[in-house]
C-alpha positions in Angstrom: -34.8 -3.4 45.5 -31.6 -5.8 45.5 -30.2 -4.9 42.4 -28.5 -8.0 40.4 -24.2 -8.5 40.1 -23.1 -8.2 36.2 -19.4 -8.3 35.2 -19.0 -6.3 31.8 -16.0 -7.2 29.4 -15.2 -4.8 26.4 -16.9 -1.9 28.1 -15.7 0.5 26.1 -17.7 4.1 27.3 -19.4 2.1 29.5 -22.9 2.9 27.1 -24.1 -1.4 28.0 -22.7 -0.7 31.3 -25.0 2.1 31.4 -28.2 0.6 30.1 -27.6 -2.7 32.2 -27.2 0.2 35.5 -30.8 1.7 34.6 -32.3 -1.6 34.2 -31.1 -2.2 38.0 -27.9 -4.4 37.6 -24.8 -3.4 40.0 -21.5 -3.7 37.9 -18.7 -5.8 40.0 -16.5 -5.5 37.5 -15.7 -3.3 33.9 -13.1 -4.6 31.7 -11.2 -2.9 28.7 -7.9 -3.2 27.2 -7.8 0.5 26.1 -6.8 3.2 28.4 -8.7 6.3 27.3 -12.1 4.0 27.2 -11.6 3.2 31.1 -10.7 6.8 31.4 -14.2 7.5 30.2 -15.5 4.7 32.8 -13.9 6.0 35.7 -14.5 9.9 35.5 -18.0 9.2 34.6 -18.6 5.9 37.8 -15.5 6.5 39.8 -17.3 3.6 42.1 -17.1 1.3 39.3 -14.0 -0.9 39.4 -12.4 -0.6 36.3 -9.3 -3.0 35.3 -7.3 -2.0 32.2 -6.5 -5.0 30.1 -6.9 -7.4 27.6 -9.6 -9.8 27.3 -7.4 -12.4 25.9 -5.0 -12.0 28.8 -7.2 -11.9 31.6 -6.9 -14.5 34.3 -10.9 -14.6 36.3 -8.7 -17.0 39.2 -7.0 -13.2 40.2 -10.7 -11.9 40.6 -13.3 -14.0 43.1 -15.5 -10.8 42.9 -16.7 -11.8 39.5 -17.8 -15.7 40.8 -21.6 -16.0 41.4 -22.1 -12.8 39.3 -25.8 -13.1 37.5 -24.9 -11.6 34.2 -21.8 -11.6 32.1 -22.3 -9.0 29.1 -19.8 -8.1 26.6 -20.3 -5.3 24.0 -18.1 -7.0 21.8 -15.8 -4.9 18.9 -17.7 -5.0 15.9 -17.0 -7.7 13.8 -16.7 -7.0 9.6 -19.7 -8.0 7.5 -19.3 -10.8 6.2 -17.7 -9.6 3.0 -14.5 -9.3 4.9 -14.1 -12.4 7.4 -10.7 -13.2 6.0 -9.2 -10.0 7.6 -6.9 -10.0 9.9 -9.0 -7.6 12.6 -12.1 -9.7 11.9 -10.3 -13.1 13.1 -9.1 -10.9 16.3 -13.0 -9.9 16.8 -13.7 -13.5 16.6 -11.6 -14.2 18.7 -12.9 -11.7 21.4 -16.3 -13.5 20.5 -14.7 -16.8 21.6 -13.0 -15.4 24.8 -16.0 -14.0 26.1 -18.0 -17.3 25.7 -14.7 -19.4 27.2 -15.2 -16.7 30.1 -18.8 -18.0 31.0 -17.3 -21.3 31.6 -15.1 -20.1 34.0 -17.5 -17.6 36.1 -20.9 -19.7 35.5 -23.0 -16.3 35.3 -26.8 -16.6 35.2 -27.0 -15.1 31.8 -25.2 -14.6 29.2 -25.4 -11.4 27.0 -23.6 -10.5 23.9 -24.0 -7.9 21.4 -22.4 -7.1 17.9 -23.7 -6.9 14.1 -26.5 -8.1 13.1 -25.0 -10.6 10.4 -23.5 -12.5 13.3 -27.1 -13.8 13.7 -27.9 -15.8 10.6 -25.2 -15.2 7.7 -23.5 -18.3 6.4 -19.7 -17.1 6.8 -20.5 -16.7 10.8 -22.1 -20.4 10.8 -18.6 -21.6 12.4 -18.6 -19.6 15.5 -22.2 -19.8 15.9 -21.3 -23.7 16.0 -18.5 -22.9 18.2 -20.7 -21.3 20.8 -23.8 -23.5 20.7 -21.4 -26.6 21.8 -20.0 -24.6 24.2 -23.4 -23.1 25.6 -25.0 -26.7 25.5 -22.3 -28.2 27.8 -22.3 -25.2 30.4 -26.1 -26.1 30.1 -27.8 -23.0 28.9 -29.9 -22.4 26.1 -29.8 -19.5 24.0 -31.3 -17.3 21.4 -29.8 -15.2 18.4 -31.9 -11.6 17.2 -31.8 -8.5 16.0 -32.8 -4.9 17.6 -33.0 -1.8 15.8 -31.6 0.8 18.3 -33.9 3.3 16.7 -37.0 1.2 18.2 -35.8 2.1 21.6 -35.8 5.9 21.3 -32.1 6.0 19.9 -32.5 8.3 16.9 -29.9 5.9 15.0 -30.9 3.7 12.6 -28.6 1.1 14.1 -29.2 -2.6 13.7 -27.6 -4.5 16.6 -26.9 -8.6 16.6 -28.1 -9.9 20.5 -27.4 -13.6 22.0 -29.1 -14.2 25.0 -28.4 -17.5 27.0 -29.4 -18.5 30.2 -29.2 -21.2 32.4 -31.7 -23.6 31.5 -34.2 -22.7 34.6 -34.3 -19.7 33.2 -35.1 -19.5 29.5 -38.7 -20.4 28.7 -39.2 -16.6 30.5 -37.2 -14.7 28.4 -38.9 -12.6 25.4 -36.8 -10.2 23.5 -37.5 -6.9 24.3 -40.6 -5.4 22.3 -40.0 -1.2 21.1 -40.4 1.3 23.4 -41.6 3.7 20.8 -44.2 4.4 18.2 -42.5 6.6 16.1 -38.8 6.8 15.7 -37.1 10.0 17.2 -35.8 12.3 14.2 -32.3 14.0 14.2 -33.3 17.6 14.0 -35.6 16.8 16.8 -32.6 15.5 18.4 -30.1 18.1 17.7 -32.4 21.0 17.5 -31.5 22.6 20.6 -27.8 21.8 20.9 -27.6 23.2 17.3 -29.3 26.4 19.0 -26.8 26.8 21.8 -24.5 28.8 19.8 -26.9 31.3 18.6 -27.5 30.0 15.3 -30.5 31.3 14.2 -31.2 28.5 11.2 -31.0 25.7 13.9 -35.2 25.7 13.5 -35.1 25.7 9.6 -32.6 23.2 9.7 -34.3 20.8 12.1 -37.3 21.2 10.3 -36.2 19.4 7.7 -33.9 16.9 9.4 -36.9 14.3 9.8 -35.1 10.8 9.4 -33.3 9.1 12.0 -29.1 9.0 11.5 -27.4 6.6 9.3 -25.3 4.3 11.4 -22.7 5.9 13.6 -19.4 4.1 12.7 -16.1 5.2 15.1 -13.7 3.2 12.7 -10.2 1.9 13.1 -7.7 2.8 15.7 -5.2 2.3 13.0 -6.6 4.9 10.1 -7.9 8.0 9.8 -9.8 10.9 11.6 -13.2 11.6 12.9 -15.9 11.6 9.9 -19.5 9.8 10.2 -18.6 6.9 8.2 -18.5 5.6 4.8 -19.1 7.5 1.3 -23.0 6.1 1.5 -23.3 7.5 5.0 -22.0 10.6 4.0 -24.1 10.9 1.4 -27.3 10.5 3.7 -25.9 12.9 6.1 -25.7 15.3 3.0 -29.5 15.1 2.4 -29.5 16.6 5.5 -27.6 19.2 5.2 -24.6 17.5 7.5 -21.6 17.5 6.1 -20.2 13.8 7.0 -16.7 14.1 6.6 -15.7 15.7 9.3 -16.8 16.7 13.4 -16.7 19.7 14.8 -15.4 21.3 17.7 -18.1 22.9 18.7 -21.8 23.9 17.8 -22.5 26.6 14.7 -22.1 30.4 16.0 -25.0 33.2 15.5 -22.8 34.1 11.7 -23.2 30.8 10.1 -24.9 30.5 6.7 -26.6 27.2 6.1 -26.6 27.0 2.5 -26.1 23.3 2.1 -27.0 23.5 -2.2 -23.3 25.2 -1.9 -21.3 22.3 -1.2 -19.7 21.1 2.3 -18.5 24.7 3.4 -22.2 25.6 3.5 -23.6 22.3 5.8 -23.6 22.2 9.3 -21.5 19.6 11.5 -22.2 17.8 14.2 -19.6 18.0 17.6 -18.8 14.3 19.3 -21.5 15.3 22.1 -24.1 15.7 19.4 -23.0 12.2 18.5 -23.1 11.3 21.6 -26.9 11.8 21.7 -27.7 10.2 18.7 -26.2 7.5 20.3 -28.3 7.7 22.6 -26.3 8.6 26.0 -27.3 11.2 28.7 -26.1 14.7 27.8 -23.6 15.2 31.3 -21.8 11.3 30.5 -18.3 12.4 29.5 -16.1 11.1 27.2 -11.8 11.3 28.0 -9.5 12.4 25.3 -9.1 14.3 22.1 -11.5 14.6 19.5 -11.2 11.4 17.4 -10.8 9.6 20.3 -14.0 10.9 21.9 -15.6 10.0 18.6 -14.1 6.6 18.6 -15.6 5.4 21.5 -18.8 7.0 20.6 -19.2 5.5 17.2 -18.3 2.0 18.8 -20.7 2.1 21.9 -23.6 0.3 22.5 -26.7 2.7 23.1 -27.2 2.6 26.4 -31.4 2.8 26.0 -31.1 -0.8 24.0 -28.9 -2.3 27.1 -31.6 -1.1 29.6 -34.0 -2.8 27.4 -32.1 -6.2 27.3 -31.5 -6.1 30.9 -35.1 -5.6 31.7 -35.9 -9.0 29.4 -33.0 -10.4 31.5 -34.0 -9.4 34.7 -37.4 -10.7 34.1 -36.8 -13.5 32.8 -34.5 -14.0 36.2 -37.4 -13.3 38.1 -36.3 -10.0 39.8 -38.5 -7.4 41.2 -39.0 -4.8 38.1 -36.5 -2.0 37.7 -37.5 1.6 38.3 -37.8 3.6 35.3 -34.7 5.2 34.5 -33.3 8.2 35.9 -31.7 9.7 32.4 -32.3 11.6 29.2 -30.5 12.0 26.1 -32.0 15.4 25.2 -29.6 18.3 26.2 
């Protein structure tokens, strides 16, 4: 099977990378502007090519690999809801946004695929950029649809909502369907974690599982600028304390055969989940590594896009393309 060309900006830990991979799409090229994130691309893919930089400065002239690509993804930082478009950060998302759509006109890909919140699909303060990239998209000549995925219909046991655009040259689009769920019945956190949270010798990790029967609350990795490793805000927390997680912190490593589960105590009595427990409920493969220290593994985590909703999309891309079908995918995000 020829596998289609797909240059990937804002990679991150590589999680759309990843998806796009098992959906049968060869990355040319992965770019990111933070160190430790290609760190964590190239000890996973050292065959990838990785370049370390920033979108915003990046000259495609320097790069003739990326011409005649057929997809140009982009796993975009997560802009602010819409609450908070004034900020500062949010204007440099936006920006990022415009970049990548600027970057189409330069490398003429076959598709176009962008992902970030799901308010970026329909909420009034976004209407400006959503202007911005439909005159853009309508001169390059492609059309294009805005939607919204639910990682957790895809296996990811997350309930993560995920704003997609999909364009593609005109040819192309009356074949593309958004990608239907891949599951009947979302995937649970204890049945998730239960055997990580086993590895240790903890012998609650059953009675704990048992009653861990929702998906997660949204991972969130936060701000490079403030603060530490916790699940996210005091909502979050709050559903991580029903159960029994405590939220506000990640541990180093899985509980031990001597820890009491006695979450009715207070935080000192509920379990934590380690950044590769995270990791899973994001959904990646449990041997994909992740470079650096602790908040900065969770960081990247917390900001990836799960790899099971990029294979998805680039299975509706590819088809829509009209590529031979993938295989089915070689991973799994159970431990």
């Amino acid at each position: 099977m020829s596998e289609l060309r797909f240059v990937d900006v804002c990679a991150g830990a590589g999680g759309l990378a990843m998806g796009l991979e098992h959906a049968g799409f060869e990355p040319v090229l992965l770019l990111d502007e933070k160190p430790v994130a290609c760190d964590t691309l190239r000890m996973n893919r050292p065959a990838w090519q990785v370049l370390e930089t920033d979108l915003l400065e990046f000259a495609p002239s320097r790069h003739q690999e990326i011409y005649d690509v057929d997809l140009l993804s982009a796993g975009l930082p997560r802009v602010k809801s819409s609450a908070t478009v004034a900020r500062a950060e949010t204007k440099a998302e936006l920006r990022l946004l415009e970049a990548t759509v600027y970057l189409a006109h330069a490398v003429q890909p076959q598709a176009l695929l962008i992902e970030n919140v799901p308010e970026l699909v329909s909420a009034p303060d976004y209407e400006p950029i959503r202007d911005l990239i439909r005159d853009e998209l309508d001169h390059l000549g492609y059309r294009f649809r805005w939607f919204v995925l639910n990682a957790a219909d895809f296996g990811v046991p997350q309930e993560r909502k995920q704003g997609v655009l999909v364009a593609l040259k005109k040819q192309y689009f009356d074949a593309f369907r958004p990608p239907e769920p891949t599951v009947r019945e979302h995937r649970s956190v204890g049945r998730a974690l239960r055997r990580s949270m086993a590895m240790g010798g903890w012998q609650d990790a059953d009675r704990w599982a048992a009653q861990a029967l929702s998906v997660a609350p949204t991972l969130v990795g936060g701000s490079d600028r403030r603060g530490g490793a916790d699940l996210g805000p005091t909502g979050t927390k709050k559903a991580w304390a029903r159960m029994g997680v405590d939220g506000g912190t990640v541990a180093d490593d899985v509980p031990g055969p001597d820890f009491v589960w006695a979450p009715e105590t207070g935080r000192h009595g509920m379990v934590r989940i380690t950044t590769g427990q995270a990791a899973l409920l994001q959904g990646f493969p449990s041997d994909w590594r992740f470079a650096g220290k602790k908040t900065a593994r969770y960081r990247q985590i917390g900001h990836a896009s799960p790899p099971p909703v990029g294979r998805a999309l680039g299975l509706a891309i590819r088809a829509a393309l009209g590529a031979p079908a993938a295989p089915v995918a070689g991973y799994t995000s159970t431990p």
